[in-house]
C-alpha positions as CSV (number, residue, x, y, z in Angstrom):
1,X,116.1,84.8,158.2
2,X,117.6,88.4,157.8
3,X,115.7,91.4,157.5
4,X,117.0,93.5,154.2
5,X,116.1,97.0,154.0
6,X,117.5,98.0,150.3
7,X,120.3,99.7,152.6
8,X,123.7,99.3,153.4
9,X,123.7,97.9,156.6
10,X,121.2,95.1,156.1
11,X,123.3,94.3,152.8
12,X,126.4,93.3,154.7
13,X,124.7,90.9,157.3
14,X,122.6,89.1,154.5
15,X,126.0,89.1,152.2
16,X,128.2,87.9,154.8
17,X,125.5,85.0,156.4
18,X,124.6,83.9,153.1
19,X,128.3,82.1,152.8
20,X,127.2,80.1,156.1
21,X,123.8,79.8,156.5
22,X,122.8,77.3,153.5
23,X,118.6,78.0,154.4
24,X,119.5,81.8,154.5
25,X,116.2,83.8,153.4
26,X,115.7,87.1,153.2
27,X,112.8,89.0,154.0
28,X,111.7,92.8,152.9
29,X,108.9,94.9,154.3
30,X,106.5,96.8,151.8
31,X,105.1,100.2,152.0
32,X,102.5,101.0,149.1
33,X,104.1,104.4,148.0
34,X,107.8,105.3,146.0
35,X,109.5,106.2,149.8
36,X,108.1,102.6,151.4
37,X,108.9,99.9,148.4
38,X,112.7,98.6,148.3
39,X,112.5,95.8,146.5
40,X,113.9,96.8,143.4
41,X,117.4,96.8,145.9
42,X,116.5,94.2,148.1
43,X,116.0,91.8,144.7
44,X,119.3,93.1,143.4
45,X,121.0,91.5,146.4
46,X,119.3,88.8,147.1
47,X,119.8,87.4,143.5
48,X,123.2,88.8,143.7
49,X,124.1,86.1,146.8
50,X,121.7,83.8,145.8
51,X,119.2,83.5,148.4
52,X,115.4,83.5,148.4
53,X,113.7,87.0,149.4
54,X,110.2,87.1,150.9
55,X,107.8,90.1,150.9
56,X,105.8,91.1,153.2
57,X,103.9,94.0,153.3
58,X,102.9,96.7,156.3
59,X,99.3,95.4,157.5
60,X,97.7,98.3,159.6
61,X,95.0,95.7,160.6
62,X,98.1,94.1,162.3
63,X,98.7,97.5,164.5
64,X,96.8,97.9,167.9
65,X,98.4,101.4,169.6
66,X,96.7,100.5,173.1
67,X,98.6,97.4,172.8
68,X,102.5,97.6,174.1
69,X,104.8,96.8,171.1
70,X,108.1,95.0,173.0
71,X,106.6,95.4,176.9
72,X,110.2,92.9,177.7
73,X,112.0,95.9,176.8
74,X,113.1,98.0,180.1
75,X,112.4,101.1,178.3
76,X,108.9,102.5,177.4
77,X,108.8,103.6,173.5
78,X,108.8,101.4,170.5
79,X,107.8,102.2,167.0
80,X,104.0,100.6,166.3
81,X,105.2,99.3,162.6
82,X,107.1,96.9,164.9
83,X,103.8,95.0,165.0
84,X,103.3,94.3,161.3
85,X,106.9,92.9,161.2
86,X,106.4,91.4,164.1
87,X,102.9,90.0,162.4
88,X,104.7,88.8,158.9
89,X,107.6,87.5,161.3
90,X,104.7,84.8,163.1
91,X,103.4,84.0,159.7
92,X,106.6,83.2,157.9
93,X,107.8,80.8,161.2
94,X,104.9,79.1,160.1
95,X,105.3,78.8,156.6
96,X,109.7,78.1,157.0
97,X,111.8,76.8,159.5
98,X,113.3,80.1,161.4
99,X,115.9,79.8,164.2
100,X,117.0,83.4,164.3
101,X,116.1,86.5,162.8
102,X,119.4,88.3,161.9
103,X,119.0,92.0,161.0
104,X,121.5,94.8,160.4
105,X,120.1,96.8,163.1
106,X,123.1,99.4,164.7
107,X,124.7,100.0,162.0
108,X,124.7,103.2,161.4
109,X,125.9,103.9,165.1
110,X,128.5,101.2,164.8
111,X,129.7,102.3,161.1
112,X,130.2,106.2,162.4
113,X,127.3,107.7,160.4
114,X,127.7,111.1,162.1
115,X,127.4,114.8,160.2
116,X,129.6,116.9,161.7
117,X,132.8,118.6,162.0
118,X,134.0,116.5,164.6
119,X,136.2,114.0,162.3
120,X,137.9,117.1,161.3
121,X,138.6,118.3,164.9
122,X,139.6,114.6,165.7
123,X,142.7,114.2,162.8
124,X,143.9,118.0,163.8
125,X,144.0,116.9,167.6
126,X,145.3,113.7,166.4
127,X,147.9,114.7,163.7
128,X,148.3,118.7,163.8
129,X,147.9,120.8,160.9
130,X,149.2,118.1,158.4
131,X,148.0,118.3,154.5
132,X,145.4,114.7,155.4
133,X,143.6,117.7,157.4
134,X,142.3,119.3,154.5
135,X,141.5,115.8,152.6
136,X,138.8,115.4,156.0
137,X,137.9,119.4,155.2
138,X,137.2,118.0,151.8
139,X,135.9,114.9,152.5
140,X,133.0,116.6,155.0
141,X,131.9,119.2,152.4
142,X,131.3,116.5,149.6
143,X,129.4,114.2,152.7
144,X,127.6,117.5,154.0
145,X,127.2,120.1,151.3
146,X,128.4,122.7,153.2
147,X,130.9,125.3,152.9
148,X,134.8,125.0,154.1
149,X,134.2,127.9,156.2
150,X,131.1,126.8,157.5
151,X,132.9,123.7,158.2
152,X,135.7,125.7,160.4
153,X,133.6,127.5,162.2
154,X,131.8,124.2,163.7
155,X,134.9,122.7,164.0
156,X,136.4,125.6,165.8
157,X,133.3,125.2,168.3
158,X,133.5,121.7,169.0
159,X,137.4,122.1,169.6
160,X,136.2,125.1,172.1
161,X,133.7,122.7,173.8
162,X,135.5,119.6,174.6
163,X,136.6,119.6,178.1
164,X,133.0,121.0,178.7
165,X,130.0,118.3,179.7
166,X,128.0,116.9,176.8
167,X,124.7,118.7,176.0
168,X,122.3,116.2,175.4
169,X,119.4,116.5,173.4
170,X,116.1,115.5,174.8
171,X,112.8,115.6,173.0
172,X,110.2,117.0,175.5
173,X,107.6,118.2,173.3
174,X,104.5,117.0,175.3
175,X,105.6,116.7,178.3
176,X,104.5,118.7,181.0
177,X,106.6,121.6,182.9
178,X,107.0,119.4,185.9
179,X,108.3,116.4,183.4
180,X,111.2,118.4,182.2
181,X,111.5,119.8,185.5
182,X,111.9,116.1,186.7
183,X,114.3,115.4,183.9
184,X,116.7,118.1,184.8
185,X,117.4,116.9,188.5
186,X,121.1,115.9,188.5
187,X,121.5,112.3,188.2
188,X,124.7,110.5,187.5
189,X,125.2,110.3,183.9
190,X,125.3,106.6,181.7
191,X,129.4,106.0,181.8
192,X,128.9,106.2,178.2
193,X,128.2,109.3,177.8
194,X,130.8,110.7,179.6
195,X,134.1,110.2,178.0
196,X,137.8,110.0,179.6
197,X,139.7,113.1,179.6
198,X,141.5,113.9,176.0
199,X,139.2,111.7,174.1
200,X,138.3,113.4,170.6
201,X,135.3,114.7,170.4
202,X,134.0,112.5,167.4
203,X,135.3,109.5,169.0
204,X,132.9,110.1,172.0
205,X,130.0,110.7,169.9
206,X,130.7,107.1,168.1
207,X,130.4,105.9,171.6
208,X,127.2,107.5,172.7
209,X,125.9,106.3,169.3
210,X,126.2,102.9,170.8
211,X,124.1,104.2,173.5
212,X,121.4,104.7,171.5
213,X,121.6,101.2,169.3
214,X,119.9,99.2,172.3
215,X,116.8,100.2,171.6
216,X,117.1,98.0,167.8
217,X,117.9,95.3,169.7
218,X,116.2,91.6,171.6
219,X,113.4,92.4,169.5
220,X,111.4,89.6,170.9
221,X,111.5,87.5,174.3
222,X,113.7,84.8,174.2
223,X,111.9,82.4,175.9
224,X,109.2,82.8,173.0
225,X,110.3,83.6,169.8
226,X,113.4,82.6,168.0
227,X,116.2,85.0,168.9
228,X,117.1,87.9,166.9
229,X,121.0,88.8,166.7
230,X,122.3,92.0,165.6
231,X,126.1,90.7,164.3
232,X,126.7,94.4,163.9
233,X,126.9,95.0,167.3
234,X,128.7,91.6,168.5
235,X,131.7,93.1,170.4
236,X,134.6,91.9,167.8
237,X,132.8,94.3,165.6
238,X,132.0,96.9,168.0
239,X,135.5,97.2,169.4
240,X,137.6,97.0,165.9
241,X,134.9,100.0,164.7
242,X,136.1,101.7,167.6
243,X,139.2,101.5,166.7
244,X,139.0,102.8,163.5
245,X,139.4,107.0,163.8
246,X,136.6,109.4,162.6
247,X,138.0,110.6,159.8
248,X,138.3,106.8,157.8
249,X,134.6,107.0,158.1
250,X,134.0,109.6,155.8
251,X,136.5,109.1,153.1
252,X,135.9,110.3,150.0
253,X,132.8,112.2,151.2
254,X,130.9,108.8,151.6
255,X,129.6,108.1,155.0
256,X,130.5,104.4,156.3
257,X,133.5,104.5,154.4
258,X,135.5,101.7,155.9
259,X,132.2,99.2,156.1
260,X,131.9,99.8,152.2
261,X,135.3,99.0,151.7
262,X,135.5,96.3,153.1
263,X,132.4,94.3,151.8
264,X,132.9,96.0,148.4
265,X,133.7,92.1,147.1
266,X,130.1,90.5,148.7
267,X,127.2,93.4,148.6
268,X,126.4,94.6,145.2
269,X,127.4,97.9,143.6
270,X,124.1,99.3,143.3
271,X,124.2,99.1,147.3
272,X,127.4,100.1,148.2
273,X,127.1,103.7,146.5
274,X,123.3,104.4,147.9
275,X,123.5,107.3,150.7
276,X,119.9,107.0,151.8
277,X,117.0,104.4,151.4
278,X,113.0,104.2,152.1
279,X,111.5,103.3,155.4
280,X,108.4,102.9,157.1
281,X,107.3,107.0,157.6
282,X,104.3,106.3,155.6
283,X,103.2,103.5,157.1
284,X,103.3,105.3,160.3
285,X,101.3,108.4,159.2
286,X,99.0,105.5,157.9
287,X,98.8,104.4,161.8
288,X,98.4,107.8,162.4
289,X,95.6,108.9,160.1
290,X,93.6,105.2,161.2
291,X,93.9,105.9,165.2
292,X,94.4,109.8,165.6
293,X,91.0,110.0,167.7
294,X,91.8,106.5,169.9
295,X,95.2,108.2,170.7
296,X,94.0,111.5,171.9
297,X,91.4,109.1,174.1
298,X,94.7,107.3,175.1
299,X,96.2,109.8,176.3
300,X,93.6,112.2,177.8
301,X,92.6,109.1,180.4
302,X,95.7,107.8,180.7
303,X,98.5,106.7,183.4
304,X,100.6,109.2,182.2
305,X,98.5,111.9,182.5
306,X,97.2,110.8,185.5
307,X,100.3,110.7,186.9
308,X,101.0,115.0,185.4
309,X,103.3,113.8,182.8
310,X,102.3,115.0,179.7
311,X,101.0,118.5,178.2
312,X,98.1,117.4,176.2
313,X,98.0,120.7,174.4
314,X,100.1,118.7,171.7
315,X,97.5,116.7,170.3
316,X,96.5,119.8,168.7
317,X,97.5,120.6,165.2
318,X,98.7,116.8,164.4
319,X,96.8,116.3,161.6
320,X,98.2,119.4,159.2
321,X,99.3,118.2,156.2
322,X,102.9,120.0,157.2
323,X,106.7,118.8,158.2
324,X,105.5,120.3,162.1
325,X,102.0,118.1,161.5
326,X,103.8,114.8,160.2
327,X,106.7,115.6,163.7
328,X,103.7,116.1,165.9
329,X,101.8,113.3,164.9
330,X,104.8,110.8,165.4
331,X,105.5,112.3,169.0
332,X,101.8,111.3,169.9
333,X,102.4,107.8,168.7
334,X,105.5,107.8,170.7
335,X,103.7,108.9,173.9
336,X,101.1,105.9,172.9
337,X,103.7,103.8,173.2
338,X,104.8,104.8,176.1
339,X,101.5,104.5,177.9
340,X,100.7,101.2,176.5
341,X,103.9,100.2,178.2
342,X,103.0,101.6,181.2
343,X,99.7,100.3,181.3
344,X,101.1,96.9,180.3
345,X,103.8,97.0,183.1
346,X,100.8,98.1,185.7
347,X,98.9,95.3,184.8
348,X,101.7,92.5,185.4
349,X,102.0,94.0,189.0
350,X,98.2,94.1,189.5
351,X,98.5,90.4,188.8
């Protein structure tokens, strides 16, 4: 079974598997509002390789926030709509024979699906000031909407700043002074994210992107569940990505350039020239909405703020019907998860 999202990435994996894997089905998850439903895409494609598509839709009875949502993972935060797929995962093995759960997580880290002017800085570093410099001047304005000038000027900047460290960016909104105090003690880096010297700077943010696809993968324990693979992020894939410079990834002022070229022949036209696609941000304000006062509970009594971490002035305010609201309110369910985690984790050594 492969997970299709209406997007690109999904697209590939179920168009490439479905010319090996003769029980292929496909599965989409539903959110009741115009942002949440996909299936008007994910039909397109599956009738367009001819395999069956499932639906499923996000069951917030399914969600539990004082219940860890992938406590096998090493690291402590996991979105809770992982539980209703995780729910319509347990009652489709039941229904069909699953051996694996294929998705088409990473690959927007893998496919170069940065916005900045780094492709730019990489082809002048790469090949001087030829005339293909301007085509990647052109190709980031019609990718980014903004101006050549405004385009230079970042550019200029990132040329300026590559010999220096990399500046990573770290949410810390509730945590407490002596959390982000903690945080900045000096601590040797992941080798990722530092790169060798004279690496272009867009080159080492594709690697650092790779960093961050871990977390979208071994969604389940192996010894339990069927395994889930993320072909995106097998290493043939990940090292001829790699390979490919910055620049190729935004021709023509599309982003994933190369990966929609080369499966232009198996996913479906309407799918190739989307740029964005739905996702589950309702469901989570749903989750939200259902469990605002048990997560304040969960967190006011909790190991984590037993243990100083957390500032739990940001529980206030998360229920504004406003951008800052809706940000606020998915930082507390990320501090939920986290402290189910850690509750989780302190209960398996109590044992």
């Amino acid at each position: 079974m492969t997970g299709v999202s209406g997007g690109l990435d999904s697209s590939i994996v179920a168009g490439a598997a479905s010319r090996r894997a003769a029980a292929l089905h496909c599965l989409t998850m539903i959110e009741d509002d115009a942002i949440g439903d996909e299936r008007r895409y994910a039909s397109i494609l599956a009738k367009a390789i001819g395999v069956p598509l499932l639906e499923a839709h996000y069951d917030l009875g399914k969600v539990e926030i004082d219940r860890a949502v992938a406590p096998h993972h090493p690291w402590p935060h996991a979105p809770f709509y992982m539980q209703a797929i995780a729910s319509a995962h347990e009652e489709l093995r039941r229904e069909h024979q699953i051996d694996a759960f294929f998705s088409g997580n990473g690959g927007d880290n893998i496919f170069c699906a940065i916005r900045s002017a780094s492709p730019f800085v990489d082809r002048f570093m790469a090949q001087g000031p030829r005339h293909g410099l301007f085509d990647t001047l052109r190709d980031l304005s019609d990718l980014t909407g903004a101006s050549g000038a405004t385009i230079l000027r970042h550019a200029w900047d990132r040329y300026r700043d590559c010999s220096r460290p990399v500046k990573l960016h770290r949410d810390t909104s509730g945590l407490s002074s002596a959390a982000i105090a903690e945080l900045d003690v000096p601590r040797p880096p992941h080798p990722w994210m530092e790169a060798p010297e004279g690496t272009p700077p867009g080159k080492a943010a594709h690697v650092r992107l790779l960093a961050r696809a871990h977390r979208s993968i071994e969604l389940y324990p192996r010894r339990s569940h069927p395994q889930h693979v993320a072909p995106l992020l097998s290493q043939p894939i990940v090292e001829t990505c790699l390979s490919i410079p910055t620049w190729q990834w935004i021709e023509g002022g599309r982003d994933r350039a190369v990966a929609r070229a080369a499966f232009k022949s198996i996913v479906p036209v309407q799918l190739l020239r989307r740029t964005s696609k739905g996702g589950p941000g309702g469901f989570m304000q749903r989750i939200f909405q259902a469990n605002a006062e048990h997560a304040g509970d969960l967190l006011r009594t909790g190991l984590l703020a037993r243990a100083g971490l957390l500032d739990l002035r940001t529980l206030e305010g998360a229920s504004q019907p406003t951008v800052a609201g809706f940000e606020k309110a998915q930082r507390i369910l990320a501090l939920c998860a986290a402290e189910s985690w850690v509750r989780w984790w302190t209960d398996v050594r109590a044992s």
